[in-house]
C-alpha positions in Angstrom: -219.7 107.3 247.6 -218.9 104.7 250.0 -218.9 107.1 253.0 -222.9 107.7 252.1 -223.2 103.9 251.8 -221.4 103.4 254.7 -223.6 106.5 256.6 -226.8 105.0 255.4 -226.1 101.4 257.1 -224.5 103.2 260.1 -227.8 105.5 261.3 -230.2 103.0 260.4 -228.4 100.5 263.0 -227.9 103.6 265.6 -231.5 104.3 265.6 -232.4 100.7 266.1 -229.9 100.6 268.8 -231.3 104.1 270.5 -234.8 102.6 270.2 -233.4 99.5 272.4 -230.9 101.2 274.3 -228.4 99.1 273.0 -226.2 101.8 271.3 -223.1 101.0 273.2 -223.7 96.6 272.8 -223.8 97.3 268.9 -220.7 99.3 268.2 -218.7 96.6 270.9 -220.5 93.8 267.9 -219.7 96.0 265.2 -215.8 96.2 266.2 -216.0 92.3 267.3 -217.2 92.1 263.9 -214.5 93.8 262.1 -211.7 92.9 264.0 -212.0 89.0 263.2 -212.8 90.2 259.8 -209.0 92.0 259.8 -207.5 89.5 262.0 -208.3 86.7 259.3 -207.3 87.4 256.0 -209.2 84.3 254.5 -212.8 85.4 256.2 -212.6 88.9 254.8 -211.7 87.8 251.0 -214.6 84.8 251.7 -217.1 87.6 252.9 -216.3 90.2 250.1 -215.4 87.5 247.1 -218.0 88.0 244.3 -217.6 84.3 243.1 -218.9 83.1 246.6 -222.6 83.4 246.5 -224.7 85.8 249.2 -226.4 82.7 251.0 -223.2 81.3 251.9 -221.5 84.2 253.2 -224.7 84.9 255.2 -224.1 81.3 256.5 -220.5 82.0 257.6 -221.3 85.2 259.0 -224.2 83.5 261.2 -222.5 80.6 262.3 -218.9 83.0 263.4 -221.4 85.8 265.4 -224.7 84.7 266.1 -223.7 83.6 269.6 -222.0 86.2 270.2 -223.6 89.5 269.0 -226.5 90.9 269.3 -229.5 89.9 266.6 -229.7 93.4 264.8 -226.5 93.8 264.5 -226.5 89.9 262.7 -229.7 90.8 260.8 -227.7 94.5 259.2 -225.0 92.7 258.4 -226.8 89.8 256.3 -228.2 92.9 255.3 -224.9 94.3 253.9 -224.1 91.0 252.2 -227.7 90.9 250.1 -226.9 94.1 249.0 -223.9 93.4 247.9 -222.0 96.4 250.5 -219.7 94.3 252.1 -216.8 95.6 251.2 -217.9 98.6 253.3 -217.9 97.1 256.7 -214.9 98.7 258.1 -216.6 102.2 256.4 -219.9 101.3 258.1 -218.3 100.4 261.6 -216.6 103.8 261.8 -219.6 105.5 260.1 -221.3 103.9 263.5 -218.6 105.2 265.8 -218.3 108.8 264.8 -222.4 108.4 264.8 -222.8 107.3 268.3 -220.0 109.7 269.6 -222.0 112.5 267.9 -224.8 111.4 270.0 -223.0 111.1 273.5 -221.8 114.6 272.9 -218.0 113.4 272.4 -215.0 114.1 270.7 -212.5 112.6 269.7 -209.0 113.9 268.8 -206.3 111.7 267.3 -202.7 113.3 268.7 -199.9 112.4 266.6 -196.3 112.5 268.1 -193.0 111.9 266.1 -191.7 110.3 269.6 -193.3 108.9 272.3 -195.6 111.8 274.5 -195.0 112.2 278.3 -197.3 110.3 280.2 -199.6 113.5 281.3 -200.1 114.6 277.6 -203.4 112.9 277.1 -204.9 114.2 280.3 -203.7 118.0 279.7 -205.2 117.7 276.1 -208.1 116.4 277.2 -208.8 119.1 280.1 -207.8 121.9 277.6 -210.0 120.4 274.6 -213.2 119.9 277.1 -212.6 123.4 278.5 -212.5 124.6 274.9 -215.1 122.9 274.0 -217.7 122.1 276.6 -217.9 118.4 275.6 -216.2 115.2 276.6 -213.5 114.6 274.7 -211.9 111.2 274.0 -207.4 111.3 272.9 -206.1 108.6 270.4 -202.3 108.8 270.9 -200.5 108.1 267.9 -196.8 107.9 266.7 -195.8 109.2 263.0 -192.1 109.8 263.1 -192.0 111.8 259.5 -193.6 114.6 261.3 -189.8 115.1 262.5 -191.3 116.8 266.0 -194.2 118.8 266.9 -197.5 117.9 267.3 -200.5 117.4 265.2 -204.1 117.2 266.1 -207.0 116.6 264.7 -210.3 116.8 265.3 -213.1 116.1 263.2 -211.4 117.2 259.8 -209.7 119.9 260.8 -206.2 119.5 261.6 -204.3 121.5 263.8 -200.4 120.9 262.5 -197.8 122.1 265.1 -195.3 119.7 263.6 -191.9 120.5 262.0 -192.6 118.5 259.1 -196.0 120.6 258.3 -193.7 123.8 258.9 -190.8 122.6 256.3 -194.3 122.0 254.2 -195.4 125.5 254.4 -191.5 126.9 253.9 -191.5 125.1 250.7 -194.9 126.3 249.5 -193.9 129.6 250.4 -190.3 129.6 248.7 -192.2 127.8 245.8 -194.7 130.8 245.3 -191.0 133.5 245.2 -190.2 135.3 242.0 -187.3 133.4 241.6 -188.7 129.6 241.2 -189.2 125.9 242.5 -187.1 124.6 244.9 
């Protein structure tokens, strides 16, 4: 549900942006947005309490970004609030992202590591996944040291799991489908 919310809010603001040319200014507000939002703790429960009435969080939200994003980005987001969606900001910010990569004709693949990758990982992936492809690609680097070693990537929603942990997995599922029991 809240990734359809979250959807809804996101093209809306996307086509207004594409209709300005602003498509890039409204995801750097949206993030601005939703980093401060994250970075303090008592903003976030102020913006999503129930007990603090719409008006007022409109207010804070006004006076905190006005200056400092653009006015359709302000006016969705007192948007959000009237309708009561504002625990989906963070939903509707990366709603927005995937959107406006979509639109560029980017991808983006999240690379997990157990350990940290040599330096000229990111660039090989990159040339390999564009060649592969035929779009731009964008790497996110990331560390999850329970996938023991290996890699995993993922693009979209498909993951491609070349990690030992995700092999171990598929042992077990395997040995737990054998005649003779669970391990």
């Amino acid at each position: 549900m809240n990734e359809l919310v979250a959807d809804r809010y996101a093209r809306a603001l996307l086509e207004i942006g594409m209709q300005k040319g602003n498509t890039d200014v409204y995801y750097r507000d949206l993030k601005y947005i939703g980093d401060h939002l994250n970075m303090y703790e008592p903003l976030r429960k102020a913006v999503e309490a129930p007990s603090v009435p719409s008006s007022v969080k409109k207010n804070i939200l006004i006076e905190l970004f006005f200056k400092r994003v653009e006015k359709d980005v302000i006016n969705t987001l007192c948007l959000i609030v009237d309708k009561e969606r504002q625990q989906y900001i963070d939903d509707i910010i990366r709603c927005y992202w995937k959107r406006l990569n979509e639109l560029k004709n980017i991808i983006v693949a999240t690379v997990v590591t157990a350990v940290p990758a040599p330096a000229d990982m990111p660039a090989k992936l990159k040339a390999t996944l564009t060649k592969q492809t035929g779009r731009q690609v964008e790497i996110i680097m990331k560390e999850d040291p329970s996938i023991i070693g290996g890699i995993q990537i993922i693009v979209d929603d498909n993951i491609h799991d070349f990690s030992i942990r995700g092999r171990l997995d598929g042992l077990e599922k395997h040995m737990n489908n054998l005649p003779i029991g669970k391990f």
